[in-house]
N, C-alpha and C positions, 0 to 999 in steps of 0.2 A: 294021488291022495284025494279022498273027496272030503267037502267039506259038512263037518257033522256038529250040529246043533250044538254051542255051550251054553252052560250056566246066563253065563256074563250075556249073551247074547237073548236068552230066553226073558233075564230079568228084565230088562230094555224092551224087548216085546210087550210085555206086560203092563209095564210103567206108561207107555206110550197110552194105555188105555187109561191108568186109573192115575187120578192125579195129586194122589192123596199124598204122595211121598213130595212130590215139588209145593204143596198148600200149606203144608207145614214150614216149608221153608219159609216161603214167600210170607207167610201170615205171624212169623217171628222177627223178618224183617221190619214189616209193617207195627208192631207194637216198639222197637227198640225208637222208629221213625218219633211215633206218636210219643212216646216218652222222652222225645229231644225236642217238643212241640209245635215238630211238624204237619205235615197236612197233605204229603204224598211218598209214597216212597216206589221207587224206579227197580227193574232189572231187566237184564240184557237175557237173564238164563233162559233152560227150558223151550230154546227154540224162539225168544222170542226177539230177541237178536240177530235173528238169519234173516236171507230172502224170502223166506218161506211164509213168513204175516207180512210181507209189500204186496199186497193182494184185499179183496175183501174178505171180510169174517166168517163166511162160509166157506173159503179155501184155506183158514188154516190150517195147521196138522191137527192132526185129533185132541191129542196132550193140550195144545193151547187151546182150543174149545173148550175142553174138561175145564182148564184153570179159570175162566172167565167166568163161565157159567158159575163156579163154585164161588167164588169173589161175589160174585154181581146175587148170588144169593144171601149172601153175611151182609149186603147190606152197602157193598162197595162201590165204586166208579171204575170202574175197570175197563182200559183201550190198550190198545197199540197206538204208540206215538211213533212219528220220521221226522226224521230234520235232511232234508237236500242239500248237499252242498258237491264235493267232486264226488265222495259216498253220501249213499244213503246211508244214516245211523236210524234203526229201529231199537226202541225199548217197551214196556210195558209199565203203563202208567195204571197207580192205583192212588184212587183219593177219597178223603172223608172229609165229609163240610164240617166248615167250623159252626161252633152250635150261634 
């Protein structure tokens, strides 16, 4: 049986380019943060959890490019953060100065 192109598989392809659907997430997070009178709000999603940003920012996946770039246009702080310990934990740090 060979294996033929789904849906579920194509929509994935796609997303990986445009990151419009993960910035809406991320950027509802970020207002619910700011409205609890924070000053950062964190996630692991989107790849940005894996080993795949324990690397510099030009070997991310492409997804996590798209999101930074987009962040870091609105105005944001936008990294990859790690903590070492017996893992590495990576997340994605997004911040706005307090005024």
């Amino acid at each position: 049986m060979s294996k033929r192109l789904t849906a579920e598989k194509a929509r994935d392809l796609a997303r990986a380019k445009d990151p419009a659907f993960a910035l809406d997430e991320i950027l509802a997070g970020i207002e619910k943060a700011a409205c609890e009178g924070k000053y950062e709000y964190i996630t692991r999603n989107y790849g940005f959890g894996s080993g795949e940003c324990y690397t510099s920012e030009d070997k991310y996946p492409v997804l996590c490019q798209a999101i930074l770039k987009e962040l870091r246009a609105l105005g944001f702080k936008a990294s990859v953060q790690s903590e070492c310990r017996q893992f590495v934990d990576l997340w994605l740090s997004v911040t706005w100065e307090k005024p």
